[in-house]
N, C-alpha and C positions, 0 to 999 in steps of 0.2 A: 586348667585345673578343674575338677569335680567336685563340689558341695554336694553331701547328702544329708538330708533334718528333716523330718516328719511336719515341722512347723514352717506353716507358711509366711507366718511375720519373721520368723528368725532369716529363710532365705530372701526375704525383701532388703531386710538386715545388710546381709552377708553383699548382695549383690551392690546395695550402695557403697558400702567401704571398700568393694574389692574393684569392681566394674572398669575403675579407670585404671589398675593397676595389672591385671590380669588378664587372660581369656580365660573366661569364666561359663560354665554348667553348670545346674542344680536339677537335684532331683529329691523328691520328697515320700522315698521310700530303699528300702537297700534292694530290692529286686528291681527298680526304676531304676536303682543306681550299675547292677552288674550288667542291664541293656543298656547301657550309656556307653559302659564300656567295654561291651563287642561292638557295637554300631560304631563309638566315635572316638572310642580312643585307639592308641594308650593316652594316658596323661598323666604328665610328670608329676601332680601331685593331687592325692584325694583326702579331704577331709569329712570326716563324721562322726555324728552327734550321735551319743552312744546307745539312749534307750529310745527304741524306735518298735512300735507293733511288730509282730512276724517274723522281723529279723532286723534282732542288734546290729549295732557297731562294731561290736566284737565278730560276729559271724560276718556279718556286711565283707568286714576286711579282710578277714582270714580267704574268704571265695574271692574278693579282689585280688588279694596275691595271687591264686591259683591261676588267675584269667590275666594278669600284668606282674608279674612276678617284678619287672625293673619302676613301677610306681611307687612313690615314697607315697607314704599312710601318716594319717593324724589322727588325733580322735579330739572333737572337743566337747565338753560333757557340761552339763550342770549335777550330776550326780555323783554322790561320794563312795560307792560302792566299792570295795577294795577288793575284791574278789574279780567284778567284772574288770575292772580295771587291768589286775594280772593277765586275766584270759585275753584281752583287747591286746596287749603288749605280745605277752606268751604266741596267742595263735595267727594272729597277724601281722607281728613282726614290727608294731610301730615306732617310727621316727621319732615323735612326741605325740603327750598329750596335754593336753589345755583345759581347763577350768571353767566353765559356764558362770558367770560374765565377763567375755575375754575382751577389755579394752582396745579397741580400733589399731592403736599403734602396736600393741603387744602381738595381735593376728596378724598386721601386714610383716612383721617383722618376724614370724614363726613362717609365715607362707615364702618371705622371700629367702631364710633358709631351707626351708623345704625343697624348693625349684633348683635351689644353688648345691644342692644334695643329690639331688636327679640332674644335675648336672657331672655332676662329679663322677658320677654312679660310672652315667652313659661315657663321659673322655674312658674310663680307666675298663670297663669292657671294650673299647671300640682298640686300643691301644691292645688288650692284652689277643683280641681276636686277629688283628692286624701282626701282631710278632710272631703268634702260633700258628697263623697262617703263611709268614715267608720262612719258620723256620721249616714246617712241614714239606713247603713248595719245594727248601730247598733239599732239603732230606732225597725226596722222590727225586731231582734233577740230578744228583748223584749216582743215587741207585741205579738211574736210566743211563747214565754213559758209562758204570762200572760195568754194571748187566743188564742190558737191555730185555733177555728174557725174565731175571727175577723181576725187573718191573713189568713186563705182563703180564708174569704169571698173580703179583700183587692186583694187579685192575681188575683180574679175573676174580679172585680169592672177593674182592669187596664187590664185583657185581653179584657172587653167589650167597655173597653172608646177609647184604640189603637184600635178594631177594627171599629167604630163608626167613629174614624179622617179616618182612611185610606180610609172607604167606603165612604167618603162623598169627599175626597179629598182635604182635608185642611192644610194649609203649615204645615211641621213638627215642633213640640213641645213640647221641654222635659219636659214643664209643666204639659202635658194633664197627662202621665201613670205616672209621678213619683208623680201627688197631688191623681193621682187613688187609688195608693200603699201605699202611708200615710193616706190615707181618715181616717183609723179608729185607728189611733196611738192615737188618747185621751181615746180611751177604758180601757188602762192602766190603769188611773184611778177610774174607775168603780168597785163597789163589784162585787166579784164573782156571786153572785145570781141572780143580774139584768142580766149579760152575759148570764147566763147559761137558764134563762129564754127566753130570744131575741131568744134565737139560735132554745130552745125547741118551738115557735112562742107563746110562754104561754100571756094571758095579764098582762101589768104593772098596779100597784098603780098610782097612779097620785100624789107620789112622787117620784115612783121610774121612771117615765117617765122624769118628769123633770129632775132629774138626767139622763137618758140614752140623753136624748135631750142635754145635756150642751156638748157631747163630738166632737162634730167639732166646738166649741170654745176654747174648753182648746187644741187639735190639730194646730189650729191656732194659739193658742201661743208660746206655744213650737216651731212648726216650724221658727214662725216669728222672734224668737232669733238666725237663724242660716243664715250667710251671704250667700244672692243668691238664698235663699228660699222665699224671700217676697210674688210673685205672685202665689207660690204655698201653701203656708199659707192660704193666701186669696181664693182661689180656697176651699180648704179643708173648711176652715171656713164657705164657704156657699154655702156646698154641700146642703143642704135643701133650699134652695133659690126657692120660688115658682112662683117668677116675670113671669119668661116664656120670649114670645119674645116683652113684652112691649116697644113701645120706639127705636127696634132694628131694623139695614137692614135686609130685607129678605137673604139675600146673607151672609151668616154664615162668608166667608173670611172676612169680614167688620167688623166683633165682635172684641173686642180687648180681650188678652190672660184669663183675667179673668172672662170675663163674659161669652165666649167660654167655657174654661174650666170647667166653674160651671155648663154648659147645659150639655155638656157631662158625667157628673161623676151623677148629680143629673138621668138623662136619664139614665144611667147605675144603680145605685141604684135601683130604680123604677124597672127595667126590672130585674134585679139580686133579689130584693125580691118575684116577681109573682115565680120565674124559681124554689126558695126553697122551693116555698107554695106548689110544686107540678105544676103549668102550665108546659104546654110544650111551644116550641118558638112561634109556631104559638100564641097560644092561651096568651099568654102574649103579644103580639105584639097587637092583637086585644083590650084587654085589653088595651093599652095603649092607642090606636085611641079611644075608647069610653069615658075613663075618660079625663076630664078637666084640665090636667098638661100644656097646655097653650103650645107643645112640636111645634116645625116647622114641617111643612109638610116635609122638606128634609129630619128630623131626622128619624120621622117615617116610611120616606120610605127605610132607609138604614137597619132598626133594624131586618129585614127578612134574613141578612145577619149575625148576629151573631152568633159564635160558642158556642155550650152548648154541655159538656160533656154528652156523652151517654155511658161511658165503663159499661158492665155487670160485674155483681160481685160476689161474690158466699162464703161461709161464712165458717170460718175455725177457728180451735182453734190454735192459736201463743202462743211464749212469745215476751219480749223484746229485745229481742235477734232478732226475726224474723220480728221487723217491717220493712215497708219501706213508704216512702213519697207517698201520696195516697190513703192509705188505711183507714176506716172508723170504728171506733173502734162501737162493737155491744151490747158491757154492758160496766157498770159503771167500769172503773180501779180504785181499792181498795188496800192498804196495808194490808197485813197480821192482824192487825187488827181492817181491817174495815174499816178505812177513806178513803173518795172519793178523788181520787186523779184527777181522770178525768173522764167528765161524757161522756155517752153513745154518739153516735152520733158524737164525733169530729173528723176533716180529720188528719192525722197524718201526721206532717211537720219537716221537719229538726229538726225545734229546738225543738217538743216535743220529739223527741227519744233523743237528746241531754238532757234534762230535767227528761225522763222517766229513762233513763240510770242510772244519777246520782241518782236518786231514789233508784232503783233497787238496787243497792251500796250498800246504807243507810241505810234507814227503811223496804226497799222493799217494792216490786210489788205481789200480789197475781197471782200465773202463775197457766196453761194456762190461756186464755180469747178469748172472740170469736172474732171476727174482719171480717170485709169486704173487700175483696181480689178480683183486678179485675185484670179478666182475656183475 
């Protein structure tokens, strides 16, 4: 933990009572106290002594959160200010505050709730990252053996929407690549033949449109059942959002997470469908300045900066045995007899050789087949 007091007998104090009980820091100013904790923390619990020269207790801990947002905060005071007091709780968020002279038993008994509080904190984030981390793993492992193209065309979508925040330099957000990488989890529910259609750029029916159109709403809802997903639901859901920048600051950091998010990924789709029609970057970029997608001049100007795959490739007869993630299979994979199991054109991803495999097992795979192999 971190003691901060302007007074050097109070932390002589602090360090006897606390020393056998704790791993214990003190520093005896709140700018000592916020390099403490870049250099050496985080730590589960800081307390300070409210009136301090240059900068309170109140500010002290309001910038601590900013720098350890998961450290519990104290404050212990000899001063009856009720004002500071508010502002000390209000901007910093604290845990408790303590009364200046805090008897020995009443501090270790405050500090050992404190610790057992940053405990708590950390099980129930470590818990809630770990669930939304296997449900998302397993989302995508579906995606990848229902369609293996809409899962690359989603890896593509989040490598263009991170690279899109980074180039424009917008605060980081794990909303932006992780609603990039679910954008096309409603596809699950789609027939095979609408997919396999999309992918071939074939035209739809004007039912099967409508149907391919419903799948960033049924994405949206699925996701919106899962705690801490809400604003990337909402991202996903209105990836086709044609609004543009109506109504919004010129200054993108001013957009709030989901209306940011919806430019970026919608911006990315758009540039991600020209790149498969065959454009090259330039020539999609250009494309995009002429059509009427409503896009910021910032966007536009960053989009010169996107990475597009250019590996050569070169075309070989494999089995299943010889896939690897990458590769672009070059005719239709068929079982022995006959049914298509997967059609020409898809990028071969983890979970389809997971998929093809068990195949292979089963009913099998008609081997060799030819495949696109870069080199």
């Amino acid at each position: 933990m971190l003691f901060v007091d302007d007074e050097p007998n109070v932390l002589e104090a602090i360090q006897r009572t606390l020393r056998k009980h704790v791993e214990l820091q003190t520093a005896s100013s709140g700018e000592e106290g916020l390099r403490l904790l870049r250099e050496g923390g985080p730590f589960a619990l800081v307390v300070s002594d409210m009136r301090m020269p240059a900068m309170n207790g109140a500010q002290f801990l309001a910038k601590a959160r900013e720098q350890a947002p998961d450290t519990v905060r104290m404050i212990l005071s000899g001063q009856s200010d009720l004002q500071a007091t508010i502002s000390a709780v209000n901007d910093g968020h604290i845990y408790r505050f303590l009364n200046k002279p805090c008897p020995s038993d009443q501090l270790l008994a405050a500090v050992a709730d404190g610790l057992n509080q940053h405990r708590l904190l950390t099980a129930e984030k470590v818990l809630l990252e770990q669930t939304l981390s296997g449900a998302v793993k397993m989302l995508i492992e579906i995606l990848g053996m229902v369609s293996p193209a809409a899962s690359n065309r989603a890896s593509r979508l989040q490598r263009y929407t991170l690279g899109l925040s980074a180039a424009l330099g917008l605060p980081e957000h794990w909303e932006y690549g992780l609603a990039a990488y679910l954008s096309q989890i409603g596809c699950v529910s789609l027939p095979q033949g609408i997919l396999t259609k999309v992918e071939a750029i074939q035209p739809l029916t004007e039912e099967e449109q409508r149907l391919y159109s419903s799948h960033p709403d049924i994405a949206g809802k699925l996701l919106g059942a899962i705690p801490r997903l809400e604003d990337v639901a909402a991202i996903v859901a209105g990836q086709w959002d044609t609004t543009g920048t109506t109504g919004k600051p010129e200054d993108l950091r001013q957009w709030d997470v989901r209306s940011l998010g919806r430019l970026l990924l919608r911006t990315s789709l758009e540039f991600d469908r020209l790149i498969v029609r065959g454009a090259t970057r330039d020539t999609a970029v250009e494309t995009l300045r002429a059509v009427k997608f409503g896009l910021p001049s910032s966007i536009l100007k960053v989009l010169p900066t996107l990475s597009v795959s250019s590996h050569k490739r070169v075309l070989r007869q494999i089995r299943v045995k010889d896939l690897l993630p990458g590769m672009i299979l070059d005719e239709d994979l068929v079982s022995p007899k006959g049914i298509r199991l997967v059609p020409a054109g898809q990028e071969v991803t983890r979970s389809l050789i997971v998929r093809l495999t068990s195949i292979a097992d089963g009913v099998g795979v008609s081997e060799p087949f030819r495949a696109l192999v870069a080199i």
